[in-house]
C-alpha positions as CSV (number, residue, x, y, z in Angstrom):
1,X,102.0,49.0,-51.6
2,X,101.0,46.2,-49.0
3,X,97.8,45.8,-48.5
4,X,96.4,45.9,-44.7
5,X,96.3,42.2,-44.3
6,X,93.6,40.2,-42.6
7,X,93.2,39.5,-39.0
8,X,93.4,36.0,-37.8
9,X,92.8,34.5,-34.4
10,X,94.9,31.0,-33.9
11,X,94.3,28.9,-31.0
12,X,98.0,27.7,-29.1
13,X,97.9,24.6,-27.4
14,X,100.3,22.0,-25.9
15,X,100.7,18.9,-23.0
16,X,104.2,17.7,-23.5
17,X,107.1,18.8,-22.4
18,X,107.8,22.5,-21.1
19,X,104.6,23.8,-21.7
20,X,106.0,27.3,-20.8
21,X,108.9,27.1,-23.2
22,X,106.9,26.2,-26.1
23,X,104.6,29.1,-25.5
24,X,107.8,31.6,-24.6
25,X,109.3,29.7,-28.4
26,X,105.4,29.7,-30.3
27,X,105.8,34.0,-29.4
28,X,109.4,34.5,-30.3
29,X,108.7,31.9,-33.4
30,X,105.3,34.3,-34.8
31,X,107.6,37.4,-33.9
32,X,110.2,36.6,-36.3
33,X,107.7,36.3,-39.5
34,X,107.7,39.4,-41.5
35,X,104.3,38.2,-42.8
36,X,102.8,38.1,-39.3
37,X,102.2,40.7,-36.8
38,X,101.4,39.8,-33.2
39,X,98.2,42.1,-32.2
40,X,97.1,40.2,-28.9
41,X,97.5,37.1,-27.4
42,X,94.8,35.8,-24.6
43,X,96.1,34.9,-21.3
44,X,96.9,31.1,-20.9
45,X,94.8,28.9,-19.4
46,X,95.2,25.2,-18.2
47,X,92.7,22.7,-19.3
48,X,91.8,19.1,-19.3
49,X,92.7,17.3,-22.3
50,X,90.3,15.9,-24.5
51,X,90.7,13.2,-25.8
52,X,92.2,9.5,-25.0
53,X,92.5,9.3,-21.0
54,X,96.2,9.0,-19.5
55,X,97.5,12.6,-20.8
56,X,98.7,15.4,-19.0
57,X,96.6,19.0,-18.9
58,X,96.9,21.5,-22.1
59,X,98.0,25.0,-21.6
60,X,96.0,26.9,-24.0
61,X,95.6,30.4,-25.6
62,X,94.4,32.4,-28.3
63,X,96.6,34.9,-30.1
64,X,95.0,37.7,-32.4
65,X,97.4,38.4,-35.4
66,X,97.6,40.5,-38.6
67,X,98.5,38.7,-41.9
68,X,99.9,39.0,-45.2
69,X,99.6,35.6,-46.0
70,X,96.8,33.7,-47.9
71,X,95.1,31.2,-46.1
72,X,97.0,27.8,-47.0
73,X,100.2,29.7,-46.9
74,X,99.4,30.7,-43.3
75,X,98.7,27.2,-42.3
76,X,102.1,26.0,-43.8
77,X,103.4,28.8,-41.7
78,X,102.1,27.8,-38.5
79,X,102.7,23.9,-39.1
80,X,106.4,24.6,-39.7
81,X,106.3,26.5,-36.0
82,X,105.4,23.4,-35.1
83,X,107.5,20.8,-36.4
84,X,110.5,23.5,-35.2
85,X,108.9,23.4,-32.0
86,X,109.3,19.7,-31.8
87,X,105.9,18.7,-33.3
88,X,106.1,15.4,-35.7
89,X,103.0,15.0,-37.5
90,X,104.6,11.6,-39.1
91,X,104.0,10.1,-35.9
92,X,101.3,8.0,-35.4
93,X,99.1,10.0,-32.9
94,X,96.0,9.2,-31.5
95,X,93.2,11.5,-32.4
96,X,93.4,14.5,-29.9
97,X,96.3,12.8,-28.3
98,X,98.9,14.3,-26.5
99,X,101.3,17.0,-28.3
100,X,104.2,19.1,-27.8
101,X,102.2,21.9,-29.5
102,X,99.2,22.7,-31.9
103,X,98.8,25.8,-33.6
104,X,95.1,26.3,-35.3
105,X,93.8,28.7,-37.4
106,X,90.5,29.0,-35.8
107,X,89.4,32.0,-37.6
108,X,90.6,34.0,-41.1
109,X,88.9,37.2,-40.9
110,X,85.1,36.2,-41.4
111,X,85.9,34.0,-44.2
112,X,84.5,31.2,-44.6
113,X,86.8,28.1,-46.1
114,X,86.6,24.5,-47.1
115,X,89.0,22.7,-48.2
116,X,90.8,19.0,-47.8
117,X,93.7,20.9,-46.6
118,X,92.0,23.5,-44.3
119,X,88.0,24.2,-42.7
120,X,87.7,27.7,-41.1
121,X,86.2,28.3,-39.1
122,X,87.6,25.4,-36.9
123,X,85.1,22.9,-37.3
124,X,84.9,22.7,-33.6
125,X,85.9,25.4,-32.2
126,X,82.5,26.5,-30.7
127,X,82.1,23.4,-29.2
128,X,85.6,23.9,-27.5
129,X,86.0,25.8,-23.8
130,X,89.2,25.9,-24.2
131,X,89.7,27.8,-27.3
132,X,86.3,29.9,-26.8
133,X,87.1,31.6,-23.6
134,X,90.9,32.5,-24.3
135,X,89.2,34.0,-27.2
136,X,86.7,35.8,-25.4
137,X,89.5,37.5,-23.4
138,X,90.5,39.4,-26.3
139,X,87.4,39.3,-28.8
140,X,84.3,38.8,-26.9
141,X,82.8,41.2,-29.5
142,X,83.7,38.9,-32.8
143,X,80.9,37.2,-34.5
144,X,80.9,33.6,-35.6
145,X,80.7,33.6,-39.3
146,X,78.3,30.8,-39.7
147,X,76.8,31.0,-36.2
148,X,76.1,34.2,-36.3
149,X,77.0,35.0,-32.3
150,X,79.3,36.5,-30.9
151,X,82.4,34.7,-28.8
152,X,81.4,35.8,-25.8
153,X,77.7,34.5,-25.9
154,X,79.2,31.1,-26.7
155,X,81.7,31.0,-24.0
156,X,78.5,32.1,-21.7
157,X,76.6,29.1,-23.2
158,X,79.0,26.7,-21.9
159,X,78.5,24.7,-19.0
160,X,82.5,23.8,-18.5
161,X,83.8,27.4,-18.1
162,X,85.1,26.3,-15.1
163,X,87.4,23.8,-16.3
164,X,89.4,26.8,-17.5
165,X,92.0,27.5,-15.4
166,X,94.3,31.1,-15.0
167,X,97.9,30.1,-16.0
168,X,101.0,32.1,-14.8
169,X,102.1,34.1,-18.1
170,X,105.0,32.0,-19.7
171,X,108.1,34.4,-20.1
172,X,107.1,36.4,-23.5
173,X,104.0,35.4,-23.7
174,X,102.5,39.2,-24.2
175,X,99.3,37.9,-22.4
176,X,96.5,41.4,-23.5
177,X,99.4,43.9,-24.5
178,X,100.0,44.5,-28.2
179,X,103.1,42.7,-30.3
180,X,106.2,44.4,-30.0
């Protein structure tokens, strides 16, 4: 008998190319894995990057899903979305540099994980607009595991909400409705 999984939030983001294709692929790419079920995916937002200067916005989200698959498993997963969705991690990048897409696991359940391979939570993610209030669209309610807050009083501790700008939903992109 399967067990009932864990549920998983994992930031989306991307700067390069069609943004709105990758996010239309990143859906139809998750919706294909029997080990990962779609629950919710935030709306998408346009940001400024962070990072080096001379880089377009990021179109970001936050997707809610149920999984099957261990921790490290899940992250091979989602970095082999991302090399089929044109992502080359060989290439020498600059840190927080531009990207055709960047899938994060940002939380695993209320675990609590540190390895060379994988921190979760993200090590930043609180820190990060742009992954706290897409988050907040869909989980305000979910505590931090090692803050001990929940999303949405982080996202209303920020001072750069506004920097978070409403993006037309990408075809697919399921934006507060459940997985098919």
């Amino acid at each position: 008998m399967r067990s009932s999984g864990e549920i998983v939030y994992v930031a989306v983001g991307a700067n390069l190319g069609d943004r709105d294709a990758t996010f239309s692929a990143t859906i139809d790419a998750i919706e294909v894995e029997s080990d990962l079920l779609l629950l919710a995916a935030s709306p998408v937002f346009e940001t400024p990057p962070l990072g080096p200067p001379d880089q377009g916005p990021y179109l970001n989200a936050v997707m809610q899903l149920r999984t099957w698959l261990g921790p490290l498993e899940l992250l091979q997963r989602l970095q082999a979305i991302e090399e089929a969705l044109g992502r080359d991690r060989r290439r020498a990048r600059e840190r927080w540099g531009p990207r055709e897409i960047d899938l994060d696991i940002v939380f695993y359940g209320d675990r609590c994980i540190e390895s060379p391979e994988l921190v979760v939570p993200h090590l930043h993610a609180h820190e990060r607009v742009f992954v706290m209030a897409p988050m907040a669209e869909i989980a305000p309610s979910f505590i931090h595991p090692k803050l001990g807050v929940s999303i949405g009083q982080i996202v209303r501790s920020m001072s750069d909400v506004e920097d978070v700008l409403p993006w037309p939903r990408p075809r697919g992109w399921p934006g507060h409705a459940p997985g098919r």
